[in-house]
N, C-alpha and C positions, 0 to 999 in steps of 0.2 A: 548267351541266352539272357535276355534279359527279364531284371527283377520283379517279380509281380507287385505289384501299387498297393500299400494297403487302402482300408476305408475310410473316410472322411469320418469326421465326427456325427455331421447330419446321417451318413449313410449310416451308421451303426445303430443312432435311435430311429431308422429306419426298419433296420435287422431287427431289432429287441421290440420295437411295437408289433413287429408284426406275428413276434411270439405268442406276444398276450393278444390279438385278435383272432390266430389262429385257433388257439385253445380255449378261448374265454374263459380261464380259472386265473386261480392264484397262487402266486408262486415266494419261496423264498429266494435271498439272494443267491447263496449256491448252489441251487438248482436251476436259476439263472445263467450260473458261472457256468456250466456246466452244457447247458443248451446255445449258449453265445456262439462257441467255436464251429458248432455243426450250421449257424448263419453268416460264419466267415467273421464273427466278433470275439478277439482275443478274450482269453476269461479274466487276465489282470485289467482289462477296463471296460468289464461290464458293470463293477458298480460305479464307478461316474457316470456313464453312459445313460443308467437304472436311476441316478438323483438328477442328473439335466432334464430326464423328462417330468419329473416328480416336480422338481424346483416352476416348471413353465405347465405344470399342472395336465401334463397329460397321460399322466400316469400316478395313480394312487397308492400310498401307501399307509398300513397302521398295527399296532403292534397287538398281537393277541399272545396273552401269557408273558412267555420271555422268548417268543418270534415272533422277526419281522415278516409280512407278506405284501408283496406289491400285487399289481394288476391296472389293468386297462380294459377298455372298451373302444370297440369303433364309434359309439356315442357319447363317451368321454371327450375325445379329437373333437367331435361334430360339435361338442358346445361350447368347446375351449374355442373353434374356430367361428361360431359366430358371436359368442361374448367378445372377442378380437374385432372383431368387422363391427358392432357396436359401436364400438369405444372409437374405432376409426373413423366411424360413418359420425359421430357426437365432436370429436376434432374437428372434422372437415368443416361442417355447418357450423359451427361457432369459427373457424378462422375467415371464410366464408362470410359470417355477423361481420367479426372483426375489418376487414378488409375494406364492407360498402359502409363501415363508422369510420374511417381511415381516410374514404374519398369525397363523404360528406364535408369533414374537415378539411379536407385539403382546398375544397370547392368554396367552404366558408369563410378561409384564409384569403382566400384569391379575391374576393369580392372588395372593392374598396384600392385595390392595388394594379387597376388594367393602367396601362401606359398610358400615360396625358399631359399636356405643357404645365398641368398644376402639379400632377407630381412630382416631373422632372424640377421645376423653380422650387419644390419644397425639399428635393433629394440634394437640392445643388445648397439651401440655403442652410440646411442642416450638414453639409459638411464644414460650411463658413464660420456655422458655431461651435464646430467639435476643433478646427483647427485654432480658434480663439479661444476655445477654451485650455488646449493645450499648451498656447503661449502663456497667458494667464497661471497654470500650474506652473512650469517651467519658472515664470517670473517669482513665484510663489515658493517656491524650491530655492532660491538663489538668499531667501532672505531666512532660512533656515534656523540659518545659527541664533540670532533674535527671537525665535519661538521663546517666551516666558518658560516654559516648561526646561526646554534647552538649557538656557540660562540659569534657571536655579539648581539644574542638575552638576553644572560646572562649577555652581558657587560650592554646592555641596563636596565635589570631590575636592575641588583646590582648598576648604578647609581640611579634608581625609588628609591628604598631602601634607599640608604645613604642620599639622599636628605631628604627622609622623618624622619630620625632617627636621624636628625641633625635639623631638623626642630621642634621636639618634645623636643628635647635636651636643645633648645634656649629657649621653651616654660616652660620647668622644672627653669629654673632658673634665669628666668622675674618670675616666681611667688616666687622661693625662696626670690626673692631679698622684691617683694611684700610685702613677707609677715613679713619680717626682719623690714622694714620700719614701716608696719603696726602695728602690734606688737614685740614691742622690749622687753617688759618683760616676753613673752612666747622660750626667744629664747634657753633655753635649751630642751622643751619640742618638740619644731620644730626641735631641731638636732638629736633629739632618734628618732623621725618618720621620717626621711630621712635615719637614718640609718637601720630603721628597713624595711622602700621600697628599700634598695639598693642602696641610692645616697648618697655616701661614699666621700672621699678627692681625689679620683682616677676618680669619677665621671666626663668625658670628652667629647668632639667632638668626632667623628668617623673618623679617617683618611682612603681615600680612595686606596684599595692597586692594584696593576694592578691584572688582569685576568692571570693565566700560564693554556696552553695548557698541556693538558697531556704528548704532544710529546715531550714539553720542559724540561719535568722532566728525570734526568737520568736514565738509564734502573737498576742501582742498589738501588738508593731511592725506585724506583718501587716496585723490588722485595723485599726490605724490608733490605739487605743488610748495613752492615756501612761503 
């Protein structure tokens, strides 16, 4: 045997409007709860049931004392449902505005843009300037590194640089010297390990050389030329 369906949510403030039309008074909630199940609406959600219709205003509620009472009317629905059809009918004719402001524009657009050999020579000669002009960028890109701005930002770092590499430099050999003083009987075994980090008789300051722009270089060093 199969299970009987319960009621949709629509149907049940179906059931419960039709409480308060039949009776035209007013009710509290658990007398509500109470009348629900004899319309086939469970009593644990007759009150959601009782605020969805409250919340979409077709069903009234307000507190006297310290109870709540609801109620409704068939002219409650009736004006909730033409305040709705309002508001729809006010949408409509303003999308309606919107739509022939939409096709005037579109119609005003169009104007000046019908197909013609003066178009088509000036669609064709405007792409002659857009692809020239992209060589032109491109060319413009290749000489990058020469932007002035460029340039003095590399001048700027490569002083960051030397100062710090000369800074380290001074710090390598305050400790050689350190360690010379400190032990003097390890000093051959201190001069394999400098030699074997790299800090050799060649071992120097950094002298700083100026910056050459590409441009200063001749066109045949460039090209590789002797």
């Amino acid at each position: 045997m199969s299970k009987k369906r319960g009621l949709s949510l629509e149907e049940k403030r179906e059931k419960i409007l039709q409480i308060f039309y039949d009776s035209q008074d007013f009710f509290l909630l658990k007398e509500l709860e109470k009348l629900g199940p004899k319309k086939g609406v469970i009593s644990q959600s007759v009150k959601d049931v009782v605020q969805s219709l409250v919340d979409d205003d077709l069903a009234s509620k307000d507190k006297i004392g310290t109870s709540v009472y609801f109620w409704s009317l068939p002219s409650c629905a009736g004006n909730q449902m033409r305040t709705v059809c309002r508001k729809l009918d006010s949408d409509l004719q303003s999308s309606k505005k919107r739509h022939a402001e939409l096709v005037d524009q579109c119609d005003a657009l169009k104007k000046g843009r019908e197909e013609s050999d003066e178009r088509e020579e000036a669609l064709a000669e405007l792409k002659t300037i857009e692809m020239k002009y992209n060589e032109l960028k491109e060319e413009m890109e290749k000489y990058a590194d020469n932007d002035p701005a460029a340039v003095q930002a590399m001048k700027e770092a490569i002083e960051v640089a030397h100062v710090a590499a000369n800074r380290w430099t001074d710090n390598i050999f305050t400790l050689r010297q350190w360690c010379s003083n400190n032990f003097p009987q390890a000093k051959e075994q201190l001069e394999n390990m400098y030699q074997e980090a790299g800090i050799t008789d060649e071992f120097d300051y950094l002298e700083l050389l100026p910056v050459i722009s590409v441009n200063a270089v001749p066109d045949q060093m460039l090209e590789g030329d002797p």
